[in-house]
Every structure is written in structure tokens, then in C-alpha cells.
N, C-alpha and C positions, 0 to 999 in steps of 0.2 A: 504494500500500500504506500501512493506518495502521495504526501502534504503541499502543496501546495504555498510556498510564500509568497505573500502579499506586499509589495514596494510598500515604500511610507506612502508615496502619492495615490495610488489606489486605494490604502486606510485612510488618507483624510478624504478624499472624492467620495463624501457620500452623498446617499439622496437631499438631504437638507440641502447640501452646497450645492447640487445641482437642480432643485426647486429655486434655490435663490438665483443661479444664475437667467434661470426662465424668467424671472418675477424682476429681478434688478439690474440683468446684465449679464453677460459673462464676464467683462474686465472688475465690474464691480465684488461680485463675487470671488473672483482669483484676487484680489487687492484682502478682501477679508480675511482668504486663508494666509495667503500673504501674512497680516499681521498678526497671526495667529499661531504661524508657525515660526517659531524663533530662530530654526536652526536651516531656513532657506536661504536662498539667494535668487535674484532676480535675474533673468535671463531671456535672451531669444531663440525662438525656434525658428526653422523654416520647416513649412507647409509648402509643397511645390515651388515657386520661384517668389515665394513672400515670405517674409519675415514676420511674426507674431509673438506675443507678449506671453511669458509662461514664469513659473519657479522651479528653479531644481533643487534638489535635496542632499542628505550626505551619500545615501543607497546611490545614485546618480540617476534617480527616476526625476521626474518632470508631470508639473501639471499645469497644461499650456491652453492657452487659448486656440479652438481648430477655427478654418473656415467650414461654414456647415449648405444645407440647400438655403434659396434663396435670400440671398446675405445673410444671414443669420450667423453668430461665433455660437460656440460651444467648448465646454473645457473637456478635457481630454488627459488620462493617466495615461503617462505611455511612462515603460523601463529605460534602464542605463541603456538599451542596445537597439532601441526604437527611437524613430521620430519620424 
């Protein structure tokens, strides 16, 4: 049997932070865990040929802002080895 580890960015992406992100924002939202999480850093991703607003952590996971359908952002856990 295997266990499954969870990034830090996927245990703080939970449904609340992503009801909020529907409700306030996605940049709004990522700025909340932002100051919530003490041990991030702010950072950029590229999504295709854009750059967007995200945090990564010490694990080297990432919770970044995606482009989603119809302009719409969405926040997004991706690991050390994704983006």
C-alpha cells in the first residue's frame, strides 16, 4: 500500500481558499494565503508564453495563479516538478 504525500501547496488549497477565490478573486485570494503562510515566497510562473503571479514554498511546490476559460484566473497547486 502507498501513501500518498501531499505538497504544502495542495494542504493549504483548500475548498474555502478556492470558494474565496470564486467570490473575491483569484489574486485576492492567493495574497490571503500569501499572508498566511509565513514560510513562502512570492514568485512567477509561466503558463504558456505569460507570466503569472503565484507563491512557492520550502517543498518547492507552488500555488499560482492559472489562466482558466473565458478570462477567468484560477489558483492552481502544482509540485517542485510541474508548472
Amino acid at each position: 500500500m502507498t501513501v500518498a504525500v501531499k505538497s504544502v501547496a495542495e494542504k493549504l488549497l483548500s475548498p474555502a481558499i478556492l470558494l474565496q477565490a470564486q467570490k473575491d478573486g483569484a489574486l485576492n485570494a492567493l495574497e490571503a494565503v500569501y499572508t498566511k503562510a509565513r514560510y513562502a515566497r512570492y514568485t512567477r510562473v509561466k503558463w504558456g508564453s505569460d507570466y503569472y503571479d503565484g507563491i512557492q514554498f520550502d517543498d518547492g511546490s507552488h500555488i499560482s495563479v492559472r489562466p482558466g476559460p473565458f478570462n477567468h484566473l484560477m489558483l492552481v497547486a502544482t509540485g517542485s516538478s510541474t508548472q
